[in-house]
Structures are given as structure tokens and as C-alpha cells.
C-alpha angles and dihedrals in degrees: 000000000000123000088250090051094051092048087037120130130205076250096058099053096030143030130198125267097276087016108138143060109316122205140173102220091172149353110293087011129111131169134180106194128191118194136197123191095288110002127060127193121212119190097195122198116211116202097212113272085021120142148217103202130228099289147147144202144169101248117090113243130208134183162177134208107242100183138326121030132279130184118230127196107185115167094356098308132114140211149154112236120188134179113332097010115125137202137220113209120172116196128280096031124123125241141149134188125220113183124219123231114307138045113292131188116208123182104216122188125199138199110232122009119277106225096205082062104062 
């Protein structure tokens, strides 16, 4: 057993249901975001006809459709995920996210972490 895992704390291996940062990134738009040293997960909440404008950053993003539908555009090209469908985005391309009508959940993951998001 390591040194870390002798002085460990429940803290320190699981958080709560709604346990995390919370942020509003844009209107209609709501993350909670937990981070370990080079990973980060995001659970994002679409309002329905919200949107995720055209934007870019270095970290690559990864992510899975939890529920509702949203429509993606990365790198000019367009498409409608659902539930289970996931997405590959390396970074510096450009994306945005716009949902459907009606309310939609997506998991995101980021290496590495994104600091605005803590």
C-alpha cells in the first residue's frame, strides 16, 4: 500500500451526487465539473433551444449523450447525438452545441483539466 493511500480519506476517492464546482457557462447552460490531477469530468444541463457557441480550446474533450438530443457541429460538420452517442474533439477545433427541443444531459471529460471550470 502507498504512503497516499495509508493517510486517504473517503474525500479524497468519491463525492456526493451534486458534489463538485458548479458554473453557468451560458444561458440555458449549467456544469458541475470534478477534477483529478489530469482528467476533469463535466455533467452539462441543456434548457431546450439553448446554445454553445462557436468556440475552441487546447484541452482534448470527450463525451457521451446522457439523455435528450443535441445537435453538434466540430470542424464544419454537423450532426444529431442522442442518448449513448459519444463524441471525439481534439483540441483547437472549433464546435458548438446547440440543444433541440427539449432538455438534454451530456457527460463530458477533459485532458487536462480545464482551470475556469473548477
Amino acid at each position: 500500500m502507498s504512503e497516499h493511500e495509508n493517510q486517504a480519506t473517503a474525500e479524497d476517492y468519491f463525492v456526493s451526487s451534486g458534489g463538485g464546482s458548479k458554473h453557468s457557462i451560458f444561458p440555458g447552460v449549467d456544469i458541475l465539473t470534478n477534477a483529478g490531477k489530469g482528467i476533469m469530468l463535466s455533467l452539462v444541463t441543456f434548457e431546450p433551444n439553448s446554445v454553445v457557441p462557436d468556440h475552441s480550446h487546447y484541452h482534448e474533450q470527450m463525451g457521451m449523450m446522457i439523455s435528450g438530443r443535441l445537435e453538434f457541429t466540430v470542424g464544419g460538420i454537423t450532426k444529431i447525438l442522442g442518448p449513448g452517442d459519444i463524441w471525439r474533439i481534439p483540441g483547437g477545433v472549433v464546435h458548438k452545441v446547440i440543444a433541440l427541443d427539449e432538455p438534454a444531459v451530456a457527460l463530458d471529460v477533459f485532458n487536462p483539466v480545464r482551470d475556469d471550470y473548477r
